[in-house]
C-alpha positions as CSV (number, residue, x, y, z in Angstrom):
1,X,19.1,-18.6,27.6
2,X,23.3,-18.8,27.6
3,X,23.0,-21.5,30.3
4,X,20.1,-23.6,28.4
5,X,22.2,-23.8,25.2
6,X,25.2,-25.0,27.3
7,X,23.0,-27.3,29.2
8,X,21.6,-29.0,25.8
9,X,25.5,-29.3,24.9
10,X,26.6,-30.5,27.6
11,X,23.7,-33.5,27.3
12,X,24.8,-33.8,23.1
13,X,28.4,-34.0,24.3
14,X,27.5,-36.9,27.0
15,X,26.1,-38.6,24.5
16,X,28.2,-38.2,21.9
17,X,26.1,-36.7,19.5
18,X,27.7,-34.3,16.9
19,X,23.9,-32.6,16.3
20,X,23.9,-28.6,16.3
21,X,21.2,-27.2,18.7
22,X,18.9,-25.3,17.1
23,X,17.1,-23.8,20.2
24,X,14.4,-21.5,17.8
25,X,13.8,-24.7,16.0
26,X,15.3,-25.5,12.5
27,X,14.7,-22.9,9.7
28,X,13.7,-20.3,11.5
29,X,16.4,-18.0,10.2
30,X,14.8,-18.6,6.5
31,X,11.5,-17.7,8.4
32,X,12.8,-14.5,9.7
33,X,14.3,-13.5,6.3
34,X,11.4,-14.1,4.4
35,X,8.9,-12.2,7.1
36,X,10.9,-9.1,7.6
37,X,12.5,-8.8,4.2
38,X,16.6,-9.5,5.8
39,X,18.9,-9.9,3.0
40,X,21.4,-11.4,5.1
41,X,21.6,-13.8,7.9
42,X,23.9,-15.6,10.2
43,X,24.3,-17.9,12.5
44,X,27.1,-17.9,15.3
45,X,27.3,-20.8,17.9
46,X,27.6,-19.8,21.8
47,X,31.2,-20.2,23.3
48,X,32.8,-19.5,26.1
49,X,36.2,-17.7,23.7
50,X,34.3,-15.2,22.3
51,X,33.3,-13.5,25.8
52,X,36.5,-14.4,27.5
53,X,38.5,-12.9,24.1
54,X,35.9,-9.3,24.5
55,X,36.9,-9.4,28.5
56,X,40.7,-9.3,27.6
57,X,40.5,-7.2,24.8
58,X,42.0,-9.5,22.5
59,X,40.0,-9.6,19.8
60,X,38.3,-13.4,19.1
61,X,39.2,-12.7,15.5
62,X,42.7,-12.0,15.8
63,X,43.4,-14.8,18.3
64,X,42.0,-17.4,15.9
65,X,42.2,-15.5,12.5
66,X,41.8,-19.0,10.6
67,X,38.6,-20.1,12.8
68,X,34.6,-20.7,11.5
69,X,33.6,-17.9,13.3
70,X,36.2,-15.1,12.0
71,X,34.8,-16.0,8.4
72,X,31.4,-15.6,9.7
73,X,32.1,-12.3,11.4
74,X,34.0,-11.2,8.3
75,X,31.3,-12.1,6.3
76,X,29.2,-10.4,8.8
77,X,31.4,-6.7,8.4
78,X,31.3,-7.4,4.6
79,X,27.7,-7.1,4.2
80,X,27.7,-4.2,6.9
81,X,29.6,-2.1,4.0
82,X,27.5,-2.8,1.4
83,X,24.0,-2.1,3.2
84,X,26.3,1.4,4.7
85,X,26.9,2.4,1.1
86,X,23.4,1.4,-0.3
87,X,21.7,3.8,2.6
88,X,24.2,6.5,1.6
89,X,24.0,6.4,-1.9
90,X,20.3,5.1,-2.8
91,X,18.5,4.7,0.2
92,X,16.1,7.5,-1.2
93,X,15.7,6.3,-4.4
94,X,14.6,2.7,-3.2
95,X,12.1,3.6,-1.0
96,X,8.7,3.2,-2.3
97,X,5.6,5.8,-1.9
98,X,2.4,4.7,-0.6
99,X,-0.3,7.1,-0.3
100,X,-3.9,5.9,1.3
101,X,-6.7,7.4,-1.2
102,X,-9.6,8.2,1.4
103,X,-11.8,8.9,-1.8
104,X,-11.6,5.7,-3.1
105,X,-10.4,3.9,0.1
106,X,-7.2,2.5,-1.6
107,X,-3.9,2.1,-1.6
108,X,-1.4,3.8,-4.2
109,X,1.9,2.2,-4.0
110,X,5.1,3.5,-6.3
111,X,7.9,1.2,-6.2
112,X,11.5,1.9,-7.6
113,X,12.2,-0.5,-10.5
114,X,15.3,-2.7,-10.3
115,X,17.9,-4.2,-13.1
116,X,19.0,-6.7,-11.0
117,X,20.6,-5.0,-7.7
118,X,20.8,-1.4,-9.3
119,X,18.2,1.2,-8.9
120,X,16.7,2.2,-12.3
121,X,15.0,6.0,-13.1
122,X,11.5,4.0,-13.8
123,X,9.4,3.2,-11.3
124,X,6.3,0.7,-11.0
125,X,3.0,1.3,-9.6
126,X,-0.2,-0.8,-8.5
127,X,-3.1,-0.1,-6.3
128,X,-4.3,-2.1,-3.2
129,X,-7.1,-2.7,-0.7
130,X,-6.0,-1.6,2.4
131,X,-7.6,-4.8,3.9
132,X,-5.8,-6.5,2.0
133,X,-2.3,-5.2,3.4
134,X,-3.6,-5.7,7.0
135,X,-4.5,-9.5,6.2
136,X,-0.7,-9.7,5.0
137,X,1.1,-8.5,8.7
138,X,3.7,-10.8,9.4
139,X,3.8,-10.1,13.0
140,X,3.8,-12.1,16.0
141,X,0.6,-11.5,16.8
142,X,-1.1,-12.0,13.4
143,X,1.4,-14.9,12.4
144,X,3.3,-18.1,14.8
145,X,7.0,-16.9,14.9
146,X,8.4,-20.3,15.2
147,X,6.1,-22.7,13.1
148,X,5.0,-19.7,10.3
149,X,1.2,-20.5,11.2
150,X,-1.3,-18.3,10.1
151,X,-3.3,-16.6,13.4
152,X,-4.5,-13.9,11.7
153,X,-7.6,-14.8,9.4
154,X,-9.3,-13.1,6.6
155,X,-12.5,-13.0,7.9
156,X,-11.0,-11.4,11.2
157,X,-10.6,-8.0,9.4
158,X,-12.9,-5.6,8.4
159,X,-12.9,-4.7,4.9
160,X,-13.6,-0.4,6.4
161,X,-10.0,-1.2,7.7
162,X,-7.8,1.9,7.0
163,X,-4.7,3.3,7.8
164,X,-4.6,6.4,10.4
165,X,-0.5,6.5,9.9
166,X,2.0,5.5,7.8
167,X,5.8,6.0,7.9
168,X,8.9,4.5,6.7
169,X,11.2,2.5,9.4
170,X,14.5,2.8,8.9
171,X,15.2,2.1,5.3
172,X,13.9,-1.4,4.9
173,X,10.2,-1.0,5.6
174,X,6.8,0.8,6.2
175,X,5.2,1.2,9.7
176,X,1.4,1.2,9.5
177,X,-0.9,2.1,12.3
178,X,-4.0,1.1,11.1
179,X,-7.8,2.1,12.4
180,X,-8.3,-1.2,14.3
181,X,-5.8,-0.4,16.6
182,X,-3.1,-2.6,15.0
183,X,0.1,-1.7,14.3
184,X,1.9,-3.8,11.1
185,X,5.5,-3.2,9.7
186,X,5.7,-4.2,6.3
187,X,9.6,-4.7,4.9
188,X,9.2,-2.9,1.3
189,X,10.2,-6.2,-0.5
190,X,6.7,-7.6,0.8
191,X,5.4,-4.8,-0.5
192,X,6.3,-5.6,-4.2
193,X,5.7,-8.7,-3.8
194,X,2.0,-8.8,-3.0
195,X,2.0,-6.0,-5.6
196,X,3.3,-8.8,-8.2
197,X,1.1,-11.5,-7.2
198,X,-1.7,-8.8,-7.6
199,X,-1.1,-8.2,-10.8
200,X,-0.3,-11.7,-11.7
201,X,-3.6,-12.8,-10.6
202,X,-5.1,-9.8,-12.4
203,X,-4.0,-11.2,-15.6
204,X,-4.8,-14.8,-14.8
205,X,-8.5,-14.0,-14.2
206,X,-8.6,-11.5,-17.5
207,X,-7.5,-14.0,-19.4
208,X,-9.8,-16.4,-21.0
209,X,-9.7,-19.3,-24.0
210,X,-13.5,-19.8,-25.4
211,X,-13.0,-23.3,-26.6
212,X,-15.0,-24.5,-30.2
213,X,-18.4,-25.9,-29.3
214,X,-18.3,-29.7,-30.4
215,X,-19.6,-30.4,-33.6
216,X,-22.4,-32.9,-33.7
């Protein structure tokens, strides 16, 4: 992969183009973000001085303290702190509960409420088909990791569809083996967001406006 970027360089460089190579296709770091719910991103080009400074020990951001790529990598340990202190402090309290209701074959979903980027004491809750979560995996196999297409369709899952386990990853997401013999990951922000648009289109469709018949 090292020696394909340096190959499309060295062809941009002969022809004296100053275009970046984008070699997952532009946008796909916004794609990746959306899909698995990453709050921060970054992109760092290939170069030679950043192995050769980790071979000599000289750190690449001491060497060239003023450089692109030491604010990146600063910005980099910056948000490394704050996601640290967030896990130590309130990873608990942001994770949401979901509980599969065989009874009624649905989903009950608890979600922390937020003021902004603070955890509140309340807490927001909505029920879902459990269909309708498996129609929503973001994965490679269900969706095109470059282009964002759709592969998995609606009519492709069952609506008996249940979930046989279901466990937090990490502190970012829910892992979901589900009774088709798929296995989905579902960051938690997803999670409240197909919740919202739920409810949103709950109230869309309960709301009506009888207009006057015409007078003749």
């Amino acid at each position: 992969l090292v020696q394909l970027v340096k190959q499309q360089q060295l062809e941009q460089q002969q022809q004296s183009s100053p275009e970046e190579v984008r070699i997952f296709g532009p946008g796909h770091k916004t794609r990746l973000s959306e899909q698995w719910g990453i709050d921060h991103t970054y992109s760092m080009p290939l170069m030679d001085q950043l192995a050769k400074n980790g071979d000599s020990g000289t750190p690449f951001v001491l060497e060239h303290p003023d450089s692109k790529q030491t604010a990146i990598f600063k910005d980099l340990a910056k948000s490394v702190v704050s996601e640290v202190a967030k896990v130590k402090f309130s990873a608990e309290s942001r994770k949401p509960k979901v509980e599969y209701n065989r009874d009624d074959h649905v989903l009950e979903i608890t979600m922390p409420s937020t003021d902004g980027h603070t955890t509140t004491s309340e807490t927001e809750t909505g029920l879902l088909k459990p269909a309708d979560l498996r129609r929503s995996c973001r994965c490679a196999a269900c969706v095109e990791e470059l282009t964002g297409r759709q592969i998995l369709m609606a009519t492709m899952v069952s609506d008996n569809v249940a979930p046989l386990k279901m466990s937090p990853t990490g502190n970012y997401a829910l892992s979901v083996d589900w009774s088709d013999g798929h296995r989905s990951l579902y960051p938690y922000r997803q999670l409240k967001s197909i919740l919202q648009e739920k409810k949103k289109a709950s109230k869309g469709s309960s709301t009506t406006v009888n207009e006057p018949a015409p007078v003749a």
